[in-house]
N, CA, C and O of each residue as an XYZ file, in Angstrom:
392
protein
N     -64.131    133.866    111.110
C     -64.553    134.524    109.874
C     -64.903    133.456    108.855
O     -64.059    132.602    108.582
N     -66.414    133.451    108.122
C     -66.419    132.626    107.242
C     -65.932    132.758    105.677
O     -66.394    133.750    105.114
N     -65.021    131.872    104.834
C     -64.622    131.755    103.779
C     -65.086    132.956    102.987
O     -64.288    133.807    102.596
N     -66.826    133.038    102.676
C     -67.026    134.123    101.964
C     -67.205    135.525    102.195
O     -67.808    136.273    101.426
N     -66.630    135.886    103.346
C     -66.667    137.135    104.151
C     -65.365    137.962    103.626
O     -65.163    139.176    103.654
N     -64.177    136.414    102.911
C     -63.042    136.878    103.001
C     -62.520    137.892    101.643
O     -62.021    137.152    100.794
N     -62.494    139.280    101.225
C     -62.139    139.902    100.288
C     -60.950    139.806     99.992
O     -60.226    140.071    100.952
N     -60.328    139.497     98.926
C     -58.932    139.559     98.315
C     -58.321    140.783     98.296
O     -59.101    141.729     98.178
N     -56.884    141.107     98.398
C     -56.380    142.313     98.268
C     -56.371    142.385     96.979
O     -56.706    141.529     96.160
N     -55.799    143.901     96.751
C     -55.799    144.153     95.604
C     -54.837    143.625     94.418
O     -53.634    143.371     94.474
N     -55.454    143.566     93.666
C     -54.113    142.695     92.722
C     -52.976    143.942     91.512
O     -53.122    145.159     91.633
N     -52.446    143.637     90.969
C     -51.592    144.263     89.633
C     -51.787    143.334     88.338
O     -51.534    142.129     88.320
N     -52.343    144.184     87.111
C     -52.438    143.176     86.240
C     -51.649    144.125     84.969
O     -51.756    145.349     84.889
N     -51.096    143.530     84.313
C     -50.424    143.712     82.911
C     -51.085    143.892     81.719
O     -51.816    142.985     81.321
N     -50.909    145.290     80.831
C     -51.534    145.230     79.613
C     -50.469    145.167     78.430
O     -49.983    146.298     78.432
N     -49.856    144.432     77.422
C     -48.691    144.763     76.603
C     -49.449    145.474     75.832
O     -50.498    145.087     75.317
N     -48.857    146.743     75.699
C     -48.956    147.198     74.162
C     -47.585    147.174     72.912
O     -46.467    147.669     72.771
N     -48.401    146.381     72.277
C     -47.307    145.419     71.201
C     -47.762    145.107     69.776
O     -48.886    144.649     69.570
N     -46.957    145.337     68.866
C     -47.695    145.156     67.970
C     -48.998    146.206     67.337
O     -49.942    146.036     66.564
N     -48.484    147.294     68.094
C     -49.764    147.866     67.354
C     -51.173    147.898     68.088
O     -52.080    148.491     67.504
N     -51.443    147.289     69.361
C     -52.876    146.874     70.033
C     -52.236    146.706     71.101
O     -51.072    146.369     71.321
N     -53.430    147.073     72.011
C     -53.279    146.325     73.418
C     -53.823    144.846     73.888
O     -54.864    144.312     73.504
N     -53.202    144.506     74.486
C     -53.116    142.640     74.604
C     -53.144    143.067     76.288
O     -52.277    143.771     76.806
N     -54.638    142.337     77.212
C     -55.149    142.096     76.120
C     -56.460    143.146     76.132
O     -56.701    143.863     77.103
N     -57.152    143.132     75.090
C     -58.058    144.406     74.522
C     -59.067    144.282     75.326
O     -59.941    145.138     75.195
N     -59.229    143.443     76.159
C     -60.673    143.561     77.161
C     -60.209    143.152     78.549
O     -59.813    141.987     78.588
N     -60.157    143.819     79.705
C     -60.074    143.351     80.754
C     -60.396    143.492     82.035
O     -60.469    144.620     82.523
N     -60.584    142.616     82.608
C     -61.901    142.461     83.870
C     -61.448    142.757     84.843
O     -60.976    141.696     85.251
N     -61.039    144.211     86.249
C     -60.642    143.898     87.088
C     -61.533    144.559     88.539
O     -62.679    144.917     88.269
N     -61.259    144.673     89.466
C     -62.075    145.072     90.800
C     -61.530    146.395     91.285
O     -60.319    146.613     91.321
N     -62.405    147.237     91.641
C     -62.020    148.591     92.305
C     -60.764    148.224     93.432
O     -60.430    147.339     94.220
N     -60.403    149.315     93.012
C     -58.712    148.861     94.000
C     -57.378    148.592     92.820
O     -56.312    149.208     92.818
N     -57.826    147.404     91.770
C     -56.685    146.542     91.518
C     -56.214    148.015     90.771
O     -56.873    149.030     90.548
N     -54.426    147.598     90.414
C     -53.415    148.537     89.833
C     -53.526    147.714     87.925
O     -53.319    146.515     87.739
N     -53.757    148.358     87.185
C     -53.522    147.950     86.000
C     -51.866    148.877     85.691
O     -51.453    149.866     86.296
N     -51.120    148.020     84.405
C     -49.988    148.363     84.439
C     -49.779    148.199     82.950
O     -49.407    147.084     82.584
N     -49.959    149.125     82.044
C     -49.615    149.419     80.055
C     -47.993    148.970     80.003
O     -47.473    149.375     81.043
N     -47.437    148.575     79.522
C     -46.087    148.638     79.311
C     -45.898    148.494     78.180
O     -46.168    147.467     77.556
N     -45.239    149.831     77.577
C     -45.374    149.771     75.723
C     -43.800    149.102     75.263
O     -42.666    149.558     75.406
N     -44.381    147.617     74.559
C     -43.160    146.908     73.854
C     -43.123    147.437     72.445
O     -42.605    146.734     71.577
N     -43.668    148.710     72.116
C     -43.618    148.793     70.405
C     -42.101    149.546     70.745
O     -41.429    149.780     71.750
N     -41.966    149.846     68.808
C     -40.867    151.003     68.804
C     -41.376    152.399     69.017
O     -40.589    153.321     68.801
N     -42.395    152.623     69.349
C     -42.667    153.813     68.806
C     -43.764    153.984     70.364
O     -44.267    153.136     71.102
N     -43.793    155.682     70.364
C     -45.113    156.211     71.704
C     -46.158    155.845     71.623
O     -46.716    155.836     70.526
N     -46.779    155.421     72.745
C     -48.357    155.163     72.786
C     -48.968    155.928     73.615
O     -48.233    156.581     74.356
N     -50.509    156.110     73.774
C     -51.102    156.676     74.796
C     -51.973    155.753     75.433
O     -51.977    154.581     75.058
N     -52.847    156.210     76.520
C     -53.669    155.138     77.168
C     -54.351    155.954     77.208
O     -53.892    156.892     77.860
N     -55.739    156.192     76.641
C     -56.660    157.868     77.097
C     -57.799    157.016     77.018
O     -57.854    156.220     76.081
N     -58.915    157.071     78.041
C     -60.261    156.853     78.068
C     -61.202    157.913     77.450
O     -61.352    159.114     77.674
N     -61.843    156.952     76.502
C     -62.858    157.981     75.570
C     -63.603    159.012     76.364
O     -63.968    160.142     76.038
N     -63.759    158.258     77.633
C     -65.247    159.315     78.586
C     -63.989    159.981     79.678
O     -64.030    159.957     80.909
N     -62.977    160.520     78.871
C     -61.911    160.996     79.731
C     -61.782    160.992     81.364
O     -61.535    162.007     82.016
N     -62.061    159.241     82.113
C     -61.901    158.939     82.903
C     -60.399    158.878     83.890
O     -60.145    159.100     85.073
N     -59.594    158.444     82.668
C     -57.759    158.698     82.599
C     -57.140    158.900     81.432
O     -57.798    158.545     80.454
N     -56.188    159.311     81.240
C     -55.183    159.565     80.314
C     -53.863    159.634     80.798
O     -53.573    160.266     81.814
N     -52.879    158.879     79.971
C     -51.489    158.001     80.473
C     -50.483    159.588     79.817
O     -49.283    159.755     80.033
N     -51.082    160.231     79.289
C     -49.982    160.807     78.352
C     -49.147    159.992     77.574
O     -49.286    158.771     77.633
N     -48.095    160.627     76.681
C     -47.272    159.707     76.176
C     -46.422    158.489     77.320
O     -45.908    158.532     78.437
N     -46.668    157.430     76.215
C     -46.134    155.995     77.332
C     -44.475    156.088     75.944
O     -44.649    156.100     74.726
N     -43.125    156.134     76.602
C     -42.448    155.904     75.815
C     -42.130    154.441     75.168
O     -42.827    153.552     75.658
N     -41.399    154.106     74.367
C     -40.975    152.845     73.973
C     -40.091    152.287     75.621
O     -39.117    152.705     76.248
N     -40.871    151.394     75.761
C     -40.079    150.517     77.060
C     -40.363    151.207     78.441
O     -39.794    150.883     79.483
N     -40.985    151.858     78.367
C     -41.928    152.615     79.536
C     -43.201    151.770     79.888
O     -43.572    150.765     79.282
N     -43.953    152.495     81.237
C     -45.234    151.928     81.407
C     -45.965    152.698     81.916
O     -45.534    153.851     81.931
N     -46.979    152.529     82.380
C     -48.107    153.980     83.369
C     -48.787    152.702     83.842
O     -49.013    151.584     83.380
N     -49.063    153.524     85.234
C     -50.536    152.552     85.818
C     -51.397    153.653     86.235
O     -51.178    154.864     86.257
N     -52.371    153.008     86.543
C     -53.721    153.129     86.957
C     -54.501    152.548     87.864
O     -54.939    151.567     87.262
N     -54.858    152.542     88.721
C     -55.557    152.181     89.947
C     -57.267    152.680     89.834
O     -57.879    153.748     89.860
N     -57.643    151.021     89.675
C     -59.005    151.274     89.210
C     -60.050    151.704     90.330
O     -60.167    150.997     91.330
N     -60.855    152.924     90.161
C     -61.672    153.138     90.621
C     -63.227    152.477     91.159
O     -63.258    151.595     92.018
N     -64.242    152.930     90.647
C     -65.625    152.406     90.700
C     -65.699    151.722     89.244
O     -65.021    151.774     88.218
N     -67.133    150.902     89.767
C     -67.376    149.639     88.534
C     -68.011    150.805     87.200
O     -68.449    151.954     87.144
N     -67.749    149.758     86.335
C     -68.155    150.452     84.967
C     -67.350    149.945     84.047
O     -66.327    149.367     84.411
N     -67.759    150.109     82.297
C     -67.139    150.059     81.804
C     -66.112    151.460     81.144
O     -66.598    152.564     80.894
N     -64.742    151.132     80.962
C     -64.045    152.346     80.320
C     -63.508    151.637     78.968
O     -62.653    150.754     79.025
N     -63.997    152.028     77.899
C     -63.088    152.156     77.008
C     -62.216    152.887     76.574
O     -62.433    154.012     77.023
N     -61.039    152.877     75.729
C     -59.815    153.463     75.960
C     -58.958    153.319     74.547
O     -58.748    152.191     74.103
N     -58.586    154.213     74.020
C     -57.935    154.108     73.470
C     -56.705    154.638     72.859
O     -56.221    155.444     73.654
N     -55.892    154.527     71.652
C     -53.951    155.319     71.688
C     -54.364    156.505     71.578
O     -55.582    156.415     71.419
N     -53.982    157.833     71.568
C     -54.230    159.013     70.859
C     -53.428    159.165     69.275
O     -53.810    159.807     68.297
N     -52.395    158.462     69.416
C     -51.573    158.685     68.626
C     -52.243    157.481     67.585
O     -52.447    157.949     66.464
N     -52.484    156.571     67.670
C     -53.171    155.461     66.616
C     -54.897    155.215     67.000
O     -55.382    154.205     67.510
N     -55.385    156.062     66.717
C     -56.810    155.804     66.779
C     -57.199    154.594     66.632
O     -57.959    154.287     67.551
N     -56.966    153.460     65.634
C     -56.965    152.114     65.434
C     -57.033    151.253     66.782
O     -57.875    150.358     66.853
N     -56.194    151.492     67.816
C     -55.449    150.463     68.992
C     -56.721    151.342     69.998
O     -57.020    152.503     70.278
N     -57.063    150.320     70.214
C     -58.516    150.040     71.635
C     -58.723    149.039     71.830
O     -58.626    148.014     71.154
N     -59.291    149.413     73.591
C     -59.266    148.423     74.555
C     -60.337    149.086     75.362
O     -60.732    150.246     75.240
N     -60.816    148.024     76.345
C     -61.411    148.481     77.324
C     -61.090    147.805     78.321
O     -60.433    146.767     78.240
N     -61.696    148.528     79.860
C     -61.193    148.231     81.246
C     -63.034    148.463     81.733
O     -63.936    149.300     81.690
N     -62.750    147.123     82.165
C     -64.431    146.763     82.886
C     -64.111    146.692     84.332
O     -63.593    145.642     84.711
N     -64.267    147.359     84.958
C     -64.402    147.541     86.775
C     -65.228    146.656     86.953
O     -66.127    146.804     86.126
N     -65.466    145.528     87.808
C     -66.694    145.018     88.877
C     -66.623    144.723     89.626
O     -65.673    143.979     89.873
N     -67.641    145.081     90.710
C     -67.625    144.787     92.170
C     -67.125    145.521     92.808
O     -66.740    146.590     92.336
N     -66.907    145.101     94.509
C     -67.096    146.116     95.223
C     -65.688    146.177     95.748
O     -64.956    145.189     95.690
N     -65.225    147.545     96.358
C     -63.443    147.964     96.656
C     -62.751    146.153     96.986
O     -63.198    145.033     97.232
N     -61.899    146.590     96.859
C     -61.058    145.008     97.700
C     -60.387    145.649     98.759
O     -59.759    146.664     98.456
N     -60.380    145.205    100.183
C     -59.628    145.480    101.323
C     -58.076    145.348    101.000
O     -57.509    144.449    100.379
N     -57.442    146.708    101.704
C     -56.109    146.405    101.394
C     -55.237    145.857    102.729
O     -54.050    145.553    102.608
């Protein structure tokens, strides 16, 4: 098998929501990977995509939700509860073999 034949599995990546925002507010991952919110505020957050792609429901204080990204695109996303706090999730490329 040559080097570039070889697809990566899927990965897990971390979003803090802290402070009021998600950290961090833009992020790049591949159909397949698991994204993972974990709210460090005091207080509930949501994770809801504007083009209602997903929605986390309430994330409690010290809780988390994931998501397992679909097809490429961009999603932006943002709290329900703080309209202010947005982010987006940019899909690219093609599934990753698991």
């Amino acid at each position: 098998m040559l080097a570039g034949n070889v697809i990566a599995a899927p990965r897990t990546v971390a979003v803090a929501i802290e402070n009021m925002r998600f950290d961090p507010v833009a992020l790049t991952v591949s159909p397949g990977d698991r994204i993972v919110w974990v709210n460090k505020d005091p207080v509930p957050h949501t994770v809801s995509a504007d083009g209602l792609a997903f929605n986390s429901g309430e994330i409690a204080s010290g809780a988390s939700w994931t998501y397992v990204a679909k097809r490429p695109g961009e999603l932006p996303y943002h709290c329900a509860y703080h309209p202010a706090m947005k982010g987006k999730l940019i899909v690219t490329g093609a599934e990753k073999q698991t």
